[in-house]
C-alpha positions in Angstrom: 4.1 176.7 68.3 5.1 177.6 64.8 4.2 176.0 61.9 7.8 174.8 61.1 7.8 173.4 64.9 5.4 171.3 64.0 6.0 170.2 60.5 9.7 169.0 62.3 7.9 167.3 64.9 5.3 165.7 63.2 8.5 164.0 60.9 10.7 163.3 63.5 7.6 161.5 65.6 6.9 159.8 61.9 10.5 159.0 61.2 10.9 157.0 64.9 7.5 155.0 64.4 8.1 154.2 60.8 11.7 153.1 61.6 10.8 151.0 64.7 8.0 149.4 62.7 10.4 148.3 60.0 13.1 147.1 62.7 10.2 144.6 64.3 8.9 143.5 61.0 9.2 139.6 61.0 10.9 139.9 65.1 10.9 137.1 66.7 10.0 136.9 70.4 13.3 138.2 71.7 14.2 134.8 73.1 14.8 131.0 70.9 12.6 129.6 69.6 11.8 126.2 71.8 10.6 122.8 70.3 9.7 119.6 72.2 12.9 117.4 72.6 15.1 119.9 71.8 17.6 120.9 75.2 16.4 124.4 76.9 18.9 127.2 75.9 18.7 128.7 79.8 17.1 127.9 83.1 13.9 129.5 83.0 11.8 130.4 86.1 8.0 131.1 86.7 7.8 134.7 87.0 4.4 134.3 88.6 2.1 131.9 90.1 0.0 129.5 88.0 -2.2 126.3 87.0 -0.7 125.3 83.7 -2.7 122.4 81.7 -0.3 119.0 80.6 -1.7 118.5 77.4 0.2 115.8 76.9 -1.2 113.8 80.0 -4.8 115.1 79.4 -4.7 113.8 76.0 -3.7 110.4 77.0 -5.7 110.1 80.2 -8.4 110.7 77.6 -7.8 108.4 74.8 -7.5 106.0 77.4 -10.9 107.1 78.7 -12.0 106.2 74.6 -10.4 103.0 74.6 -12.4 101.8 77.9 -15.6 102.3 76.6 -17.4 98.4 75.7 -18.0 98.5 72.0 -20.9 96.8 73.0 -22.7 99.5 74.0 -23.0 100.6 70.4 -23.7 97.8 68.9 -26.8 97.0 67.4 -29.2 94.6 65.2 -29.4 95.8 61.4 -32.8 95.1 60.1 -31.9 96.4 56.4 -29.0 93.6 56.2 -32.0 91.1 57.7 -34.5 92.5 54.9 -31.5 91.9 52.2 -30.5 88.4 53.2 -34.1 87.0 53.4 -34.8 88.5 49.6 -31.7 87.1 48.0 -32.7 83.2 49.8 -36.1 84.2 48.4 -34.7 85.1 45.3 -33.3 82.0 44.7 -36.4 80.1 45.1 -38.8 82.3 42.8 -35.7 81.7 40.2 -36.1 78.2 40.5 -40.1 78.0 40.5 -39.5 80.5 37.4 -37.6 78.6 35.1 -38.6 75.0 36.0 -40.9 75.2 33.1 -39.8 75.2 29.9 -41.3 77.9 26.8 -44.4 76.9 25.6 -44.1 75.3 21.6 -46.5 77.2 19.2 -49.4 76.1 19.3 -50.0 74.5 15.5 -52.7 76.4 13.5 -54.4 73.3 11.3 -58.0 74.1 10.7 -61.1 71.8 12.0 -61.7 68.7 10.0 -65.2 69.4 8.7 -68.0 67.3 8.9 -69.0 65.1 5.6 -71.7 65.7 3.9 -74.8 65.2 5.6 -76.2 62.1 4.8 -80.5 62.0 3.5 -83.2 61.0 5.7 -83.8 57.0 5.9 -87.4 56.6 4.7 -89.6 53.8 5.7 -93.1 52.8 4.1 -96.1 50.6 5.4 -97.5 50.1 2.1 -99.7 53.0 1.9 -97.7 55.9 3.2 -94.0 56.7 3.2 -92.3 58.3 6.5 -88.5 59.4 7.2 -87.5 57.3 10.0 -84.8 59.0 13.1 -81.7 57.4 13.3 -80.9 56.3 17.1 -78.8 58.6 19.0 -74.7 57.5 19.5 -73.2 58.1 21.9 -69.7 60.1 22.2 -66.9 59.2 25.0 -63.3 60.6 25.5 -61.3 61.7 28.3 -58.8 64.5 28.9 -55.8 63.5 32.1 -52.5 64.4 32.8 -50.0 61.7 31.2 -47.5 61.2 33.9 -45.7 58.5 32.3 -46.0 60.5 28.8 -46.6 57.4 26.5 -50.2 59.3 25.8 -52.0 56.4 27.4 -54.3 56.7 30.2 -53.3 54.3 33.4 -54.7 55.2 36.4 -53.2 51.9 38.3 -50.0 51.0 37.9 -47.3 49.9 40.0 -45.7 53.3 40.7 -47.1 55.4 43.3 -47.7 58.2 40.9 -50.8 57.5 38.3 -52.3 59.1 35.6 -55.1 61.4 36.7 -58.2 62.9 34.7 -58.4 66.6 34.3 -61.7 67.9 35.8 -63.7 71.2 34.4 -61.6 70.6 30.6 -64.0 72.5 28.0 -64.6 70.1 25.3 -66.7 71.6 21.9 -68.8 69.6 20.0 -69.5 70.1 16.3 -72.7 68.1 15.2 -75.2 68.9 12.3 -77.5 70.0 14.8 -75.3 72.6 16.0 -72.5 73.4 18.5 -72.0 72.1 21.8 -69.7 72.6 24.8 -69.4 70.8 27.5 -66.7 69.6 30.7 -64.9 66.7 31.7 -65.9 64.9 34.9 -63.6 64.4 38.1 -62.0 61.5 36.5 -62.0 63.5 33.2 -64.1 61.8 31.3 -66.7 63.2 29.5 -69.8 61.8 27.2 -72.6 63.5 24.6 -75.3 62.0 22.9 -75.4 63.0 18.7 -78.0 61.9 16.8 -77.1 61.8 13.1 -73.3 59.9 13.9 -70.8 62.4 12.9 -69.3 65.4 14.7 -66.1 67.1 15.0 -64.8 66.9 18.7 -62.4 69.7 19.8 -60.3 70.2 23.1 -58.5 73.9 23.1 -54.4 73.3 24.7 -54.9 76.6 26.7 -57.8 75.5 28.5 -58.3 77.5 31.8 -58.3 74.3 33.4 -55.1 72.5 32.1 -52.5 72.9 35.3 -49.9 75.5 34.2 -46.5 73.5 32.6 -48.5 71.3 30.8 -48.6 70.4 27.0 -50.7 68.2 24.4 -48.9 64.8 24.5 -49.7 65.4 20.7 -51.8 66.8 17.9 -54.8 64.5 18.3 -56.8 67.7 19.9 -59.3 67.9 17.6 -61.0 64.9 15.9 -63.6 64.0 13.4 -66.0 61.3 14.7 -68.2 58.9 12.6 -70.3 57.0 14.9 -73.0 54.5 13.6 -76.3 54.9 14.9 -77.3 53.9 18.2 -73.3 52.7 18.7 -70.9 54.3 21.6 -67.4 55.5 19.9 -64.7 56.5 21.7 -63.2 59.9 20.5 -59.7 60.1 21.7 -58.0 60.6 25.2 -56.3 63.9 25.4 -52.8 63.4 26.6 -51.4 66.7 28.7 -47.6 66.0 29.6 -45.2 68.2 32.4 -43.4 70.6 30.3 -40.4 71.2 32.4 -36.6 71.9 31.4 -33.8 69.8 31.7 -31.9 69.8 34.7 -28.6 70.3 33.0 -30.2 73.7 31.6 -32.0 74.7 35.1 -28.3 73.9 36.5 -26.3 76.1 33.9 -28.7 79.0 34.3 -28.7 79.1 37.7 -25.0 78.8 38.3 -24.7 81.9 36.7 -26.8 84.1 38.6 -26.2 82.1 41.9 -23.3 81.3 44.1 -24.4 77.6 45.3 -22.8 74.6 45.4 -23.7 72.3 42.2 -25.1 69.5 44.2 -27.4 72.0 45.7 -28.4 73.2 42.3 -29.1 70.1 40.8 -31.3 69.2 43.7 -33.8 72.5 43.8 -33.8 72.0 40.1 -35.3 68.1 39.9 -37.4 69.6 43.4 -38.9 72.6 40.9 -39.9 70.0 38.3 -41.0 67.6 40.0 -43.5 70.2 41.8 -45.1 71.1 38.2 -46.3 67.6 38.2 -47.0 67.4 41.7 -49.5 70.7 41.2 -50.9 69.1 37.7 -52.0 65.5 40.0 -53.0 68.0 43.4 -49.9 66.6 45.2 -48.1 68.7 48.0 -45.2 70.7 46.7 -41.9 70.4 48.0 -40.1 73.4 46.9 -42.4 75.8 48.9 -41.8 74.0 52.4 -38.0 73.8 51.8 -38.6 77.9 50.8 -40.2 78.2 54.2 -37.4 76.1 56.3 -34.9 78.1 54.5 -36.8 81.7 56.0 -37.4 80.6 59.4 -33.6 79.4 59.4 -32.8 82.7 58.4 -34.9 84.6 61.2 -33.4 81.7 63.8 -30.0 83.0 62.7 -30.4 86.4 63.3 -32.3 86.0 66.4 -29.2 85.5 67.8 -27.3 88.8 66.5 -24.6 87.4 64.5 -21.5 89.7 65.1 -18.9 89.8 62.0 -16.0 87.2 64.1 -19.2 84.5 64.2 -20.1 85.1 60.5 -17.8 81.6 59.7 -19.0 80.1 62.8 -22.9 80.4 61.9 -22.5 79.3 58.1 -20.3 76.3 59.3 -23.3 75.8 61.6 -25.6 75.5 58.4 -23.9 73.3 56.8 -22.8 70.9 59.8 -26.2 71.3 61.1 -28.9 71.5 58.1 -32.4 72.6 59.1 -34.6 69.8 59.0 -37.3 69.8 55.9 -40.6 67.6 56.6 -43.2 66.7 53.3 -46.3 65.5 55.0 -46.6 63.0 51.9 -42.7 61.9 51.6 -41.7 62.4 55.1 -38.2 63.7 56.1 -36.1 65.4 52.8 -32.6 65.4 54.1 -31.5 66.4 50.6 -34.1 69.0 51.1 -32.8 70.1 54.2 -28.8 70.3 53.1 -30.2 72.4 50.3 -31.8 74.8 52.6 -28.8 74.9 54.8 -26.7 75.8 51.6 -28.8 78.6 50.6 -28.8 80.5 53.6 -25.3 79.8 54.3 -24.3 81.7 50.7 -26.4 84.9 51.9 -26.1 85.0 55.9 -24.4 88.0 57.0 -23.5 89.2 60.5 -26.9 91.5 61.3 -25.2 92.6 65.0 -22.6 95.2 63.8 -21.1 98.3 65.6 -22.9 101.7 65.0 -19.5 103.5 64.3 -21.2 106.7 64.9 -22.6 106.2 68.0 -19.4 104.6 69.3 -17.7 107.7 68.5 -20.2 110.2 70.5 -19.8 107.5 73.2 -15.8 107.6 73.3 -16.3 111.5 73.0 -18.8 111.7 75.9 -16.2 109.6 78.2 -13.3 111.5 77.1 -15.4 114.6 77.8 -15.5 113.3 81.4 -12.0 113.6 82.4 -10.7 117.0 83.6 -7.4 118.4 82.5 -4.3 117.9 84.3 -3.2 120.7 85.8 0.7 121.4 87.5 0.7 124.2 89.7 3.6 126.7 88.9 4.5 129.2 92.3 6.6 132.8 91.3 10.6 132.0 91.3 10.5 127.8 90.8 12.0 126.3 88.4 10.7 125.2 85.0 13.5 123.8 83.7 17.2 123.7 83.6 19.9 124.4 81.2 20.6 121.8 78.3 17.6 120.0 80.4 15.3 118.4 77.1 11.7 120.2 76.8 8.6 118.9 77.1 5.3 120.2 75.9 4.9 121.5 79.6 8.0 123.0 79.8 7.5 125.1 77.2 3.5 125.8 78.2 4.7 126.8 81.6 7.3 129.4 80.0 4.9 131.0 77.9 2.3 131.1 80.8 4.3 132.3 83.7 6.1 135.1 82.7 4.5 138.2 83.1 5.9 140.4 80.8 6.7 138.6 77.9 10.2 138.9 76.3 8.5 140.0 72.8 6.9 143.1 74.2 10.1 143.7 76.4 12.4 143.7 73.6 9.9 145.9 71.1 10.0 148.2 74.0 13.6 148.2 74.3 13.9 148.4 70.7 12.1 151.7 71.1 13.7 153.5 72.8 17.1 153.1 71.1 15.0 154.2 67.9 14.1 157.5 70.2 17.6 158.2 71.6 19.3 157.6 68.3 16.6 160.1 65.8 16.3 162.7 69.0 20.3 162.8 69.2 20.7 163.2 65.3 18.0 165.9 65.6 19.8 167.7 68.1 22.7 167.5 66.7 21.3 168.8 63.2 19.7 171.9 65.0 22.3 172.5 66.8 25.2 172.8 65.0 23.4 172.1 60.9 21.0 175.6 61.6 20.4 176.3 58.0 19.8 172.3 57.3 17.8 172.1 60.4 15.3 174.8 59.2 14.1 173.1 55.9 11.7 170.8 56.5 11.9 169.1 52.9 15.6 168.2 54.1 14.4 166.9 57.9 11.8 164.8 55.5 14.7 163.6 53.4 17.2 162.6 56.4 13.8 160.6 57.7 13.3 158.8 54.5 17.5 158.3 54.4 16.5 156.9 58.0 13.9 154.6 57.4 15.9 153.1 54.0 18.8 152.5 56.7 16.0 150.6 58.9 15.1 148.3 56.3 18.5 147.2 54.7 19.4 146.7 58.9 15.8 144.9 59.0 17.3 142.9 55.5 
């Protein structure tokens, strides 16, 4: 074959692809385009046999496979929402226990008295010789107690039922001319020394390990000088210690703003928190840790029995209607005490028996996972659907999977072959009766470009 031969061929060959190519470009599948709803432009039949899938029905034979799973099955308890509930109830407590006593006032820096000057020896004489004679020792009494009353006097008895009380293991220092001295107060307080030249500066320090914390000097009388005669017993001074706590007014402001509680509950825990500084001061049983622990095991009762979100109201009605019940082995039954407790939790409860969403969704998943597809069996020559008939989604599923040869390929195919027959006729005819045109390859390239520009503004 000569060279020519082929050069021809090669662009005639070129020249049909290039020209079919540009013809299908963007094609559609040589029959409409069919949408759900719309009505079927021709009666289409299964060109061969088939299971087609309904989509449609599997999808809702499966959500309705979701929907039947128990939302139960995923629920479970929440131990981090337990954990946060019983800190804030805590919370609440230590803020009370916190700021029921009141800043310590400055402790005032007024130097020692000092002792006088001392005095000379007393001489005696027998006539003959002259001796210095000893003074007989004094004695030196005081006492240091917790002033519940606070008029700075010391009554044990009285007709309320809470007394003053002495403050045991109280460091008092002793200043004499001999030297120092230190020594502690008794169980009832007290405490005694013996000087022997009747003067000494007594001293009692207002942070004294032993002074119960919240307490304060009833005054400035701490540190005394003592001028006892000799052989006389002199009472120093009784050291007055007083509850330092804050006003319930101020506990009540404070705590209102960091708490969401009722006031009357507020007002309550506050007088319970100072009264308890007094109550640790005279060895009393607190209150305010036993209404603490009512308030926790209220909480774990609660939870016990898995609060779910709809029986959130219903439990913290059930607090309030039904108040835990707060026993003081001194006082007896605190229903104040108990309403508090009640309150508390009720402010912080939350449901602890919530749906995992997660694991409800791998459940609904696993059950929709169960059911098989729906399947419509198709045989070669029935019916899918008739003219002007409105398509569904398996309809047009069963179109697109029965037909064996679909309508795309048959039309690119058909589209072809008129490319062929059309080119190979204008070929023919050019070497038949255009000889001299026919024989220059540049101009067979040129009528295929000519071609091809012809294609597109067709494809256009």
């Amino acid at each position: 074959m000569s060279r020519p031969t082929v050069v021809r061929l090669s662009i005639f060959l070129a020249t049909v692809f290039a020209a079919w190519g540009v013809l299908s470009l963007g094609g559609g599948s040589g029959q409409p385009d069919l949408a759900v709803g719309d009505p079927s432009p021709q009666t289409y039949l299964a060109q061969e046999s088939k299971l087609v899938t309904d989509t449609v029905q599997t999808d809702v034979l499966r959500q309705e496979a979701r929907d039947a799973v128990d939302e139960n099955l995923a629920r479970e308890t929440q131990p981090e929402i337990e954990a946060s509930v019983g800190d804030s109830v805590n919370l609440v407590f230590d803020d009370f226990e916190a700021i029921a006593i009141a800043d310590s006032p400055e402790s005032p820096t007024t130097p020692l008295p000092e002792l006088p000057e001392r005095p000379p020896p007393t001489e005696g004489s027998d006539g003959s010789t002259t001796t210095t004679v000893a003074p007989d020792p004094s004695q030196l009494v005081g006492r240091v107690f917790i002033d519940v009353d606070g008029d700075g006097i010391f009554t044990p008895e009285g007709e309320n039922p809470r007394v003053d009380k002495g403050i045991e293991g109280v460091t008092v220092q002793i200043e004499s001319y001999v030297g120092s001295e230190t020594l502690t107060t008794a169980v009832d307080g007290s405490w005694t020394v013996e000087i022997t030249e009747g003067a000494a500066v007594v001293f009692v320090s207002a942070d004294d390990a032993a002074i119960p914390e919240g307490f304060v000097p009833f005054g400035d009388d701490l540190a005394l000088l003592v001028e006892c005669s000799s052989g006389t017993t002199c009472e120093t001074f009784d050291a007055a210690f007083v509850a330092n706590t804050r006003a319930v007014d101020e506990v009540a402001r404070t705590m209102a703003a960091k708490h969401d509680l009722p006031g009357e509950t507020i007002d309550y825990l506050a007088l319970v928190s100072a009264d308890d500084v007094v109550r640790e001061g005279l060895g009393e049983p607190l209150h305010l840790p036993i209404i603490r622990q009512v308030a926790q095991q209220r909480v774990l009762q609660e939870f016990g029995r898995r609060i779910q979100p709809d029986q959130l109201p219903e439990a913290k009605a059930g607090l309030r209607t039904n108040p835990p019940v707060v026993f003081h082995i001194d006082t007896g039954q605190d229903i104040s005490g108990g309403a508090a407790a009640g309150e508390v939790v009720a402010a912080f409860l939350q449901a602890n028996y919530i749906i995992n969403q997660d694991q409800l969704a791998d459940l609904e998943e696993e059950a929709a996972s169960q059911v098989p597809d729906v399947e419509v069996s198709f045989v070669e020559e029935q019916k899918i659907v008739e003219e002007n008939d409105i398509l569904t989604k398996l309809h047009i599923d069963a179109i697109a999977e029965t037909t064996t040869l679909e309508a795309s390929e048959r039309a690119s195919i058909g589209l072809l072959a008129v490319v062929v027959v059309l080119i190979g006729l204008l070929s023919l005819y050019l070497a038949r009766f255009r000889p001299e045109f026919w024989a220059r390859p540049r101009m067979v390239a040129l009528m295929g470009i000519l071609i091809l520009l012809a294609a597109a503004s067709v494809r256009l």
